[in-house]
N, C-alpha and C positions, 0 to 999 in steps of 0.2 A: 434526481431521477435514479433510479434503482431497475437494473436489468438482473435478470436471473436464466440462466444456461445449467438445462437439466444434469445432473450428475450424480456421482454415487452416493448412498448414507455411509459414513467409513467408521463412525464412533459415538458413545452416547455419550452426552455432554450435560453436564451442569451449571457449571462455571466456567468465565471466558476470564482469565487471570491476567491477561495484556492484550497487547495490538494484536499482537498474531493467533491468538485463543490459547486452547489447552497444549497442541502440541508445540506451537510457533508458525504456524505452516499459512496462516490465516483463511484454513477451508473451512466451510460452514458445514460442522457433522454434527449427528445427531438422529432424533428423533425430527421426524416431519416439521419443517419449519412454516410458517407464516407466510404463502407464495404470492397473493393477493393482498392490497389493502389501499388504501388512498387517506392523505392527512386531507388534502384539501375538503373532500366530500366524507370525512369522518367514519368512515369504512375502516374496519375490523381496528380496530386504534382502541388500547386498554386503558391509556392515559396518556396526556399530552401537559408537559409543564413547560412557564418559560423562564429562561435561564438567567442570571444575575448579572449578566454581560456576553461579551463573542468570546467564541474561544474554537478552536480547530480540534482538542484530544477527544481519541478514542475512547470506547467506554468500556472498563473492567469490571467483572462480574464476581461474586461471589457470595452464596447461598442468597441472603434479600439485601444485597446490596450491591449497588452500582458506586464506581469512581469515575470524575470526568473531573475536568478543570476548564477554568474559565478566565479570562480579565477581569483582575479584583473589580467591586461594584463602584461605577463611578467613572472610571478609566477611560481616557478619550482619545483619540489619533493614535501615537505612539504614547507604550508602557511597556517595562518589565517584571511591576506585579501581577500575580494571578492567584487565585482559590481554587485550591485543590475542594471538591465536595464530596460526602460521604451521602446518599441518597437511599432511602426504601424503596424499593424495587417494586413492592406491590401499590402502592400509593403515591410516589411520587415526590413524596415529601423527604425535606432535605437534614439531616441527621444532623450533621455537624460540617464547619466547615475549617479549614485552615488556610494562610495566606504567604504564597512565598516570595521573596522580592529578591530579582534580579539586577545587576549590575550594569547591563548594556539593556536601552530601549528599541523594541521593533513595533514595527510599523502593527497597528491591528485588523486585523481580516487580510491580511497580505493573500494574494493569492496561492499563492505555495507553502507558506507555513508562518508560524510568529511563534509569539513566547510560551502560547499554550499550547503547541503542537505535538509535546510526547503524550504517550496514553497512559495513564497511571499502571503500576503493577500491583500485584496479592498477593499474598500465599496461603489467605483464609485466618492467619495470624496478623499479620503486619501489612499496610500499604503505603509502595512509596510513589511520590508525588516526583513529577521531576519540573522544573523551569527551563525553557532552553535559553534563558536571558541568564543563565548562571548559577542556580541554585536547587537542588534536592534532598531531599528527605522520607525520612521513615514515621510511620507514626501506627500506633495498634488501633485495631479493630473501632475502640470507641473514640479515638480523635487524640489520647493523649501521644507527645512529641516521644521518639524515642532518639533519634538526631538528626543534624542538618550539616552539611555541608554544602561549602559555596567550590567553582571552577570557575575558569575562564571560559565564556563563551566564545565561540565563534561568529564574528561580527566582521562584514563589510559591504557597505559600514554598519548594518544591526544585525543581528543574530535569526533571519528569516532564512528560506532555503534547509531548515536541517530537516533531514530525511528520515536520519536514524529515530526508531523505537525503541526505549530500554526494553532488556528481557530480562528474565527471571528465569533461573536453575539453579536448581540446588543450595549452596550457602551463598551466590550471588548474586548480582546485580548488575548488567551491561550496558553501557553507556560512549557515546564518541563525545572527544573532548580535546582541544588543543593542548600541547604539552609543552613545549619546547619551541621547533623550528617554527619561523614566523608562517602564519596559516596553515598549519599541519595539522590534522586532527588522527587519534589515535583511537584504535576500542580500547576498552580499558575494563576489567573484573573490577569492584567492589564490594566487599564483604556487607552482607544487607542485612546485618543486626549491628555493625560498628561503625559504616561508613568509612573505611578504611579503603584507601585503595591499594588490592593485591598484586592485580599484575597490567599491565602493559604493553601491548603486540608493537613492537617495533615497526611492523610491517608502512603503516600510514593506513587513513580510510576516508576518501572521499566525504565530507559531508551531505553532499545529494544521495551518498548511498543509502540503501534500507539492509543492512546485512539481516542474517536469517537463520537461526538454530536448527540443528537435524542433528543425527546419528549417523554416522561412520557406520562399514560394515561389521567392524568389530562389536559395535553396539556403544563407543563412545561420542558424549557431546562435542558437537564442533559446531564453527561459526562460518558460514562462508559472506568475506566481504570483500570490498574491491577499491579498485584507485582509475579515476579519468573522466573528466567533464568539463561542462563550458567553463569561461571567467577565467579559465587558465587554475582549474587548481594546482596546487602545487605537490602535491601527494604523487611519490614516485617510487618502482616505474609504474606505470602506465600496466592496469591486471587485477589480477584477482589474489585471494589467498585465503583459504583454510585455513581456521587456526582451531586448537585445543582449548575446547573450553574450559576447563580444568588448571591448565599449567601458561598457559599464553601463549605459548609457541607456534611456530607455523609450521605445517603439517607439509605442506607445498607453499609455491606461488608461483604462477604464470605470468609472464610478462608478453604483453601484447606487439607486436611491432617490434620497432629499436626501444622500447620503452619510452619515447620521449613524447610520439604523435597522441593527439589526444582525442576532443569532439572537433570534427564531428564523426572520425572512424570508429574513436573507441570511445565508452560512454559507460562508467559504473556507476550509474542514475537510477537503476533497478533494485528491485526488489531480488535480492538473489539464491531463488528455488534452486534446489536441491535434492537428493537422497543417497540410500547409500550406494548405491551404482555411478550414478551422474550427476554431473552440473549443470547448467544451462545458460546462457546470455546471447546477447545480442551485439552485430558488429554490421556498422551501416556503409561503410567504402572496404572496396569498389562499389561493391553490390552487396544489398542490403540480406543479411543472411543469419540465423540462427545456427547457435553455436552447441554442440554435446562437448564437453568433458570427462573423463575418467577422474569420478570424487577420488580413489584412491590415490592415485598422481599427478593429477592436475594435468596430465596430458590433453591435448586438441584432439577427438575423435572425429568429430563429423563436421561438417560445414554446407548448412542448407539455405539456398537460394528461395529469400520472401516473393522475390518478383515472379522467376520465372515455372512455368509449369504447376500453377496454380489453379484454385477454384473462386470463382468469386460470383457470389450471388449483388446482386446491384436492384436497390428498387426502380422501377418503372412507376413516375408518379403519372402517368396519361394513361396506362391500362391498370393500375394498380393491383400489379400484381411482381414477384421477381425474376428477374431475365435471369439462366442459370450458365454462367460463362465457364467453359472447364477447359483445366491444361493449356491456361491463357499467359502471355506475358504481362506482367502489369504494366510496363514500359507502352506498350501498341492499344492499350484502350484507356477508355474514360468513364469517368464515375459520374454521380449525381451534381458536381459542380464543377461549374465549364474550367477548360485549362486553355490558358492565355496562349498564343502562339508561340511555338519552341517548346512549352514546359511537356514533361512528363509525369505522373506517378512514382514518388518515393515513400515508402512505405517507413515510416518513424511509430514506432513500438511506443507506447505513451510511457512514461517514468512511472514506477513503482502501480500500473494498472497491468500486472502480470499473474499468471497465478499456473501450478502445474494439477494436474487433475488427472486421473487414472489414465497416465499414457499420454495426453494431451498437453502441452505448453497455449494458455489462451494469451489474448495481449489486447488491449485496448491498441487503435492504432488513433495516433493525432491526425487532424486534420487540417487543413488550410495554409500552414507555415512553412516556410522556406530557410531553414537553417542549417542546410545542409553543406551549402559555399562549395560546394564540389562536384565536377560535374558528373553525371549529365544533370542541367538545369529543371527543377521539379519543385508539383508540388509534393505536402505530406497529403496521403491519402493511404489507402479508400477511401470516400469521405465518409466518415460518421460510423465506421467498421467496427467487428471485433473477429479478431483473426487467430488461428492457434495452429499448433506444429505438431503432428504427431510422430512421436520422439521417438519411436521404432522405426517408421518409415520415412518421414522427413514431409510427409505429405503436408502441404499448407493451404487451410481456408478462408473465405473472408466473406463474412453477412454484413449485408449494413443492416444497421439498428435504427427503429425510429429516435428519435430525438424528445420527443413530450408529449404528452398526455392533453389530448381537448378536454371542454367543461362537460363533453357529455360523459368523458370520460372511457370513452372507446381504447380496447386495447387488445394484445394479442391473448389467443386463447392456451391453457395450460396442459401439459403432457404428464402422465406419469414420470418420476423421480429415477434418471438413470442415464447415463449420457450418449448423447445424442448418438446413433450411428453418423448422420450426416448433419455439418452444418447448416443449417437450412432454416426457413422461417416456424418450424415445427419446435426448432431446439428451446424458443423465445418461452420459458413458462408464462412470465406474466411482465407487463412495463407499469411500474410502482411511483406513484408522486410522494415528496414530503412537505410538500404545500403548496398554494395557488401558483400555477407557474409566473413566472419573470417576479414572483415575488419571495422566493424561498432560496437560500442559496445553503449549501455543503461540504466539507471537504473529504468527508471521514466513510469507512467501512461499518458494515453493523456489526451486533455481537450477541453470541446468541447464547442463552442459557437453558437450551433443551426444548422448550415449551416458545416461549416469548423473542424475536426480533426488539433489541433497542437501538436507537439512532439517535444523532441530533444535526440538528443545522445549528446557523449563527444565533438564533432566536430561543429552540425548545429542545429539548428534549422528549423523546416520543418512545412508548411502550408499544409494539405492533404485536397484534395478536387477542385473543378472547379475552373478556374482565376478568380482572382475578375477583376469586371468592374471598370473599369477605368473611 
């Protein structure tokens, strides 16, 4: 399912070169995108291929061609090979492919990630493939090898759970990778025509992290990434940290707490938006509250309360229409799914379903789970929400979203392209299927190359958007 929240055009795009697109930032700019379409009932869909196995990566663009990966063909339960593909973007049809074998086997279709979980990179010259079972590589344009390197994965006990997306800038190539201390994973530069590795951030980086490329005010590259999550990582202390993307060093680092407390207060499980002003995250104890940073020192500026003095729109399915709650505590009411006696509303920010947009911090919020272990006793909610912060004034909203698409195919109607003044059921452009439901499953973001939406699920690969001409 595919939700869309109007917002700005900020850039014309061609090419989507990794997870994160053109700038790393993963907003969909551009020319007018594809806001409508349905796979199940064959609505605006340019081509529709199926895939040679499951596979979780993202899909990178450049000029007529698409990169994805998959589970080598054949591959069953647990593997750590996968096929990197080289694809025509207008046809669908599959170029070449290559095949990388990893060292540590995970589980396939895991629900969080597996061995084909990075999203290839481009530079329009070269694309490298990466395995997170252990192994990546470079190879040009028409499929020939230019090298390979194998690492250690991070396995316990298989190599599921990683968060991180290579990026691409300039002459390298970004990756997290254990080094040294037992379960430590580190970023790490790579020189992306030798496979060399140049530098190192001592710092540590969570594997559940998604770190995240931007520009300092100076105008230099930098990476903002972080340390703290369930299972007990071991990555210390407990925080964030800027580094130089260029030299490796860290620019700052924050440490949360005594550095030592972890999830469920501190959590670098996110994706972590940035610019050159601010930072941004989340911290769930006492009270669940959105975080401003000063990018330039990593100082704590602001600290805003999810729960209290809130807006929340809640559907009403007996009049079907939505009840508009404002300047509410979420503590003293209730959402669309009943709350057991004692519990409360605790508001959990979904992992890496965050994004910042002109002024607004959005967030998917989890629902139904209780992993908070601290009181006061709650559920996650709002149920089925998607909630944002606006990062001037700290004001915070929450819509609930439908959940699926019926066969007749009814859905919300679409707004001009511009961001919402208010959250409300008006913001909703369009609610999008990628196949029959309870029969189509996803884990991945689209990616857009100016004109055309592509996706895939566990099955296909999908072109959304007008035919190409022939």
């Amino acid at each position: 399912m595919s939700f869309f929240l109007a917002a700005p055009l900020l850039l014309l795009v061609q090419n989507w070169p990794q997870a994160g697109g053109p700038a790393g930032t993963w907003q969909l700019t551009g020319n007018e995108a594809p806001i409508q379409w349905s796979v199940a009932r064959n609505q605006n869909i340019a081509w529709r291929i199926p895939l040679p196995n499951t596979g979780q990566s993202g899909i990178a663009i450049w000029g007529n061609r698409l990169f994805l990966t998959t589970f080598a063909p054949g591959e069953k339960g647990f593997s750590s090979r996968i096929t990197g593909m080289a694809i025509d973007k207008q046809t669908g049809k599959t170029l070449w492919t290559v095949t990388l074998n990893g060292t540590e086997k995970s589980p396939m279709n895991y629900a969080y990630s597996d061995s084909t979980t990075p999203t290839p990179a481009t530079d329009g010259k070269h694309v490298w493939f990466t395995n997170a079972s252990g192994e990546m590589g470079c190879w040009d344009m028409d499929g020939h090898e230019v090298w390979r390197r194998t690492f250690k994965p991070w396995g316990q006990p298989f190599p599921f759970n990683k968060q991180f997306e290579p990026i691409i800038a300039g002459d390298y190539i970004y990756n997290v990778e254990p080094v040294d201390k037992p379960g430590w994973n580190y970023l790490r530069a790579i020189d992306k025509l030798t496979g060399k590795v140049v530098w190192t951030n001592p710092d540590g980086t969570t594997t559940y992290n998604t770190p995240r490329l931007g520009k300092t005010k100076d105008g230099s590259l930098a990476i903002l990434h972080g340390r703290g999550g369930w299972h007990d990582v071991p990555e210390a202390p407990v925080g964030l940290s800027l580094t130089d993307a260029k030299s490796g060093k860290s620019l700052w680092q924050f440490v949360a707490g005594d550095g030592i407390e972890q999830a469920p207060t501190w959590q670098a499980l996110y994706v972590m938006h940035w610019d050159p002003e601010f930072a941004y995250w989340f911290r769930l104890n006492p009270e669940e509250s959105h975080l401003v940073f000063d990018t330039k020192t990593g100082k704590l500026l602001r600290t805003q309360s999810l729960i209290t003095n809130v807006d929340y729109r809640r559907w009403n399915k007996t009049e079907s229409r939505y009840d508009v709650l404002t300047n509410v505590n979420l503590r003293e009411v209730k959402d669309s799914l009943p709350l057991p006696d004692g519990e409360v509303l605790r508001v959990q920010p979904a992992w890496h379903a965050n994004i910042v947009v002109d002024g607004f911090h959005y967030f998917l919020v989890s629902t139904n789970h209780r992993r908070n272990r601290k009181p006061p006793k709650g559920r996650a909610g709002p149920a089925y929400s998607i909630g944002r912060v606006n990062t001037t004034t700290g004001k915070v909203e929450y819509l609930e979203l439908p959940v699926a698409i019926d066969d007749a195919g009814k859905r919300i109607y679409g707004v001009p392209l511009r961001t919402a003044k208010v959250l409300d059921e008006k913001a909703i452009l369009s609610v999008n299927d990628l196949g029959p439901l309870g029969k189509t499953w996803s884990q991945n973001t689209v990616s857009f190359d100016g004109k055309h939406l592509f996706h895939r699920t566990a099955k296909e690969l999908i072109a959304i958007g007008h035919k190409f001409e022939k």
